[in-house]
N, C-alpha and C positions, 0 to 999 in steps of 0.2 A: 124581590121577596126577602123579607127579613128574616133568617134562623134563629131564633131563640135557643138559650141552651140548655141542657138535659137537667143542669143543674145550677145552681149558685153558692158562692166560696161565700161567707157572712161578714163582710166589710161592708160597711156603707158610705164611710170619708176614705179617700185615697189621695196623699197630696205628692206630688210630681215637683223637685226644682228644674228649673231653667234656666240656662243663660243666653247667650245670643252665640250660640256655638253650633255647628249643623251636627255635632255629637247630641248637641241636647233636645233639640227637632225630633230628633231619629228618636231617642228614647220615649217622650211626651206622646209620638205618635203610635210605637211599640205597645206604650203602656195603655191608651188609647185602645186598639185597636183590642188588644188581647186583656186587660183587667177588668176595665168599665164592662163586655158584655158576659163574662164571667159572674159578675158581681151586683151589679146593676148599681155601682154605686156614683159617688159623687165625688168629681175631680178636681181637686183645686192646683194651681199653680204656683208654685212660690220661686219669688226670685229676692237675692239677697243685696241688702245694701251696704257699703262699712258704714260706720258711725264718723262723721266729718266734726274736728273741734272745733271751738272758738267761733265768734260772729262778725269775723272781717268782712269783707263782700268780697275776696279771694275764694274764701271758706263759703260765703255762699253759692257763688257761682259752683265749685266742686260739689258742693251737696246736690244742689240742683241737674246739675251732669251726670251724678253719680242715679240719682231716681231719675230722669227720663232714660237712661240707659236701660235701668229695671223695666219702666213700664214699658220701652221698646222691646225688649226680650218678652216681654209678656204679651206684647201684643201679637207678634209675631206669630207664636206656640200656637192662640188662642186661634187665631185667625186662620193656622192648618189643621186644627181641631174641628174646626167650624164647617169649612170645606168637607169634612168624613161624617160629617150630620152629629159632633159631638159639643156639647154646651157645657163650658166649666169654671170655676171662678178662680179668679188671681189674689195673691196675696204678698206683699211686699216686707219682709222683715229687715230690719234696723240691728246689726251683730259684725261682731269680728270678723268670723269666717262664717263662710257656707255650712260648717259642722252645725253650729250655736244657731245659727240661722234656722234651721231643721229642727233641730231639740226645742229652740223654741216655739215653734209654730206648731207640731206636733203636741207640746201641751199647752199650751194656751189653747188649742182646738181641738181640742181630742180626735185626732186622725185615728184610723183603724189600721192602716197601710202606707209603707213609703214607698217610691219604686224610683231608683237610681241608674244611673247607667254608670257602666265600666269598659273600656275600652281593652281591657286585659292586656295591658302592655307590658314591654320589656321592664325586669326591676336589676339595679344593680348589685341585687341581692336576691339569689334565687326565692328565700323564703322567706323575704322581706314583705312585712303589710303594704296590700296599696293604698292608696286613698278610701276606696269602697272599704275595705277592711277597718281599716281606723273608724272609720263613721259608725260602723258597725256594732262597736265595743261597746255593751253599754245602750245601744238603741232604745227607748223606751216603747215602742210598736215592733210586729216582723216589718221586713226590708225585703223586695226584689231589687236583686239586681240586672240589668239589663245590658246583655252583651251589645254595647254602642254601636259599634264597628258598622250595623249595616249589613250584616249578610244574614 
């Protein structure tokens, strides 16, 4: 039997990155598990690729490596998504980092919601930003973050 919930938060896009890390499993299926039936909304997948120069076939072979990597991360995700009876779409961005990657998929698609994971790890700087923090600055959507870790 299926519980429905008492209420709904008013997102409708929620885009998820992943990479091929079981930190980013855990999150996809956190976020999964606990947003999508809050919200009923729609999940997209995004994984990030660098931009690869020049047109040697060095340079294409590494491009090419670099996108089936993504589409394997995405497969992945999608595939233990699939398994909890949830159906979502993937989207591959072309960017420097993973930050740019985000910012731009969230506007070019007007997402309503990001949801990340954080591993909340040791900084060598007690009040030092972590990664989650930086990405954060500046967000053009709210952000969960998702305590990765697994517990």
């Amino acid at each position: 039997m299926k519980l429905e919930p008492l209420f709904r938060i008013a997102y409708t896009k929620i885009l998820v990155p992943v990479d091929c890390t079981p930190t980013s499993l855990n999150v996809v299926l956190q976020a999964a598990r606990l947003m999508v039936p809050l919200t009923g909304a729609q999940m997209t997948l995004l994984a990030h690729v660098p931009p690869t120069e020049g047109t040697s076939p060095e340079m294409d072979t590494i491009r090419q490596a670099r996108w089936k990597h993504a589409e394997q991360a995405l497969d992945v995700a999608r595939k233990s998504l699939r398994d909890y009876g949830y159906y979502v779409r993937t989207r591959i961005q072309v960017a420097e980092d993973a930050s740019q990657a985000l910012h731009a998929e969230v506007l070019e698609n007007h997402y309503d919601l990001t949801v990340i994971g954080s591993h909340f790890g040791h900084r060598e700087e007690p009040c030092a930003p972590s990664e989650a923090d930086k990405l954060l600055q500046g967000f053009p959507v709210p952000v969960v973050v998702v305590d990765s870790r697994g517990k």
